[in-house]
N, C-alpha and C positions, 0 to 999 in steps of 0.2 A: 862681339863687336858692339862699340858704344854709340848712339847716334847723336853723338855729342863732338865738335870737334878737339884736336888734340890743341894746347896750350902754346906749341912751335908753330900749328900755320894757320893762326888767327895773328891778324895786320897790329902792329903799336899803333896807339893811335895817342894823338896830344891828350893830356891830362887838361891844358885850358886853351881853348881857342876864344882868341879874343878877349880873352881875361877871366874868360867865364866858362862852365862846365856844360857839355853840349846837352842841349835840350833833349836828344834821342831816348839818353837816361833815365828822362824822367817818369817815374810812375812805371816804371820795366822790372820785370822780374829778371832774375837770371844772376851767372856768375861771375867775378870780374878777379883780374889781378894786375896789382899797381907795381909800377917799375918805377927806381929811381933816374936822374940821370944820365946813366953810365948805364941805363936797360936790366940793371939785377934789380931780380925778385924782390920787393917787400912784400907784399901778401896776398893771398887768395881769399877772397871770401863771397858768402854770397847775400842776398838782397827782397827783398818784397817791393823798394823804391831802390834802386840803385844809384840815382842820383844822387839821394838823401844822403846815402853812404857814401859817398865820393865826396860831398861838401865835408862831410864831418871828418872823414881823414884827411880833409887837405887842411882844413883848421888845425887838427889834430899832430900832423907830420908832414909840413908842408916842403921840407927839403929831401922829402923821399917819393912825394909825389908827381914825375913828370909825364910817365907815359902808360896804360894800360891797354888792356884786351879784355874784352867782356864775347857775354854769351848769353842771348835775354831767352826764357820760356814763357809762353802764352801763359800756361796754368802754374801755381803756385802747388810746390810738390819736393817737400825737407830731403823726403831719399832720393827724391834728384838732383837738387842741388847740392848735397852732401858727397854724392857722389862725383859728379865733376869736382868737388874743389878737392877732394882725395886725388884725384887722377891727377890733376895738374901740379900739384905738392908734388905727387908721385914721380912726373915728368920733370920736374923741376932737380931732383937727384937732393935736395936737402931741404929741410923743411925753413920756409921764411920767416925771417927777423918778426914780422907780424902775427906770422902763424905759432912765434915760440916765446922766444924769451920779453919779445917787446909786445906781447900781444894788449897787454894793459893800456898799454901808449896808444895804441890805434883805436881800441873800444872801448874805454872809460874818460867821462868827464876829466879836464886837466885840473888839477889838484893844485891850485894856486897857490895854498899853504909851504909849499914847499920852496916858495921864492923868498920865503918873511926873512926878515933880518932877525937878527938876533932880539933888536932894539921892539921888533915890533911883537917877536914871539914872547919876551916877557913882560910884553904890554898887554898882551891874547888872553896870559894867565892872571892879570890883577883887575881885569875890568871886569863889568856886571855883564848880562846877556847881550843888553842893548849895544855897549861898548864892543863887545865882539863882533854880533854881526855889522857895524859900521868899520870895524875893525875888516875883517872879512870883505867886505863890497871893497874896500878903497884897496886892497890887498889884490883881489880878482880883479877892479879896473884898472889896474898898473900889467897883470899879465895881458890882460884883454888888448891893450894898447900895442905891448909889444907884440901880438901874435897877429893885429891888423897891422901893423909897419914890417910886417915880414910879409905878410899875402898880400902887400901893397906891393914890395920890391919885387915878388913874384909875377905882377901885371895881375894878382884877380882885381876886379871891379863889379863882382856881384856882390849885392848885399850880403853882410856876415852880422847876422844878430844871436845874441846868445841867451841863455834863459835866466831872466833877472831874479828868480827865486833860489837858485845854485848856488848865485852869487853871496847870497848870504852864507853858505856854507865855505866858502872861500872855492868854489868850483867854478869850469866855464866848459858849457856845452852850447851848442848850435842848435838854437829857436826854429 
């Protein structure tokens, strides 16, 4: 018997109240899983800041972020947290879009590279370093822009800063 509870009767709770990610998160250990919309599964995982990881996946997949359940622990402890998110996968009856095929999309930098025009990718390959990484920033702040007019339509209203050294790389992760 687990003294951990089951994933079916822990309460949904809003992904954002009042535009913003509840303070309770913050600085909490423990494990959480995010539902979309319509309450299916996107991902299990777990956390040392859980908030941290809630800002970043909502950055990250903001139309699969509406509602979660979490489970915070006092002490920081990998075979326990390992354990719940196995169990809850486990109760879940299939393993989630996060935990599988999309798990890149939830836990890596968003790859801005991938939005270039054609116009701008053989511009990437004829310029010097300098031209690239300007190349690259103006490239990350056209994603950056869209993915703040999406968590804007969303109602967030907490600061979303991202780490301006990425940006060079044509990457956008949460500061």
């Amino acid at each position: 018997m687990s003294d951990f509870p089951s994933l079916v009767n822990l309460d949904y709770l809003p992904y954002l109240e009042g535009g913003e990610i509840a303070n309770e998160w913050q600085q909490k250990i423990g494990v959480y899983a995010i539902f979309d919309a319509d309450n299916r599964l996107q991902l299990v995982d777990y956390s040392r800041d859980i908030y941290l990881s809630l800002r970043q996946h909502l950055v990250r997949c903001p139309e699969q972020c509406y509602w979660l359940k979490g489970f915070m622990i006092s002490r920081p402890s990998r075979s326990i947290l390992e354990e719940i998110r196995t169990a809850w996968i486990a109760e879940n009856g299939n393993t989630p879009p996060g935990n599988g095929e999309e798990g890149d999309r939830w836990h890596q930098p968003i790859d801005a590279k991938a939005t270039m025009t054609s116009e701008e990718q053989a511009q990437l390959t004829k310029t010097d370093d300098l031209g690239k990484i300007k190349l690259l920033k103006k490239v990350a702040r056209r994603v950056e822009a869209e993915i703040l007019t999406t968590l804007a339509k969303r109602g967030v209203r907490m600061e979303i800063r991202f780490n301006p050294k990425l940006k060079e790389q044509g990457l956008l992760d949460v500061k």
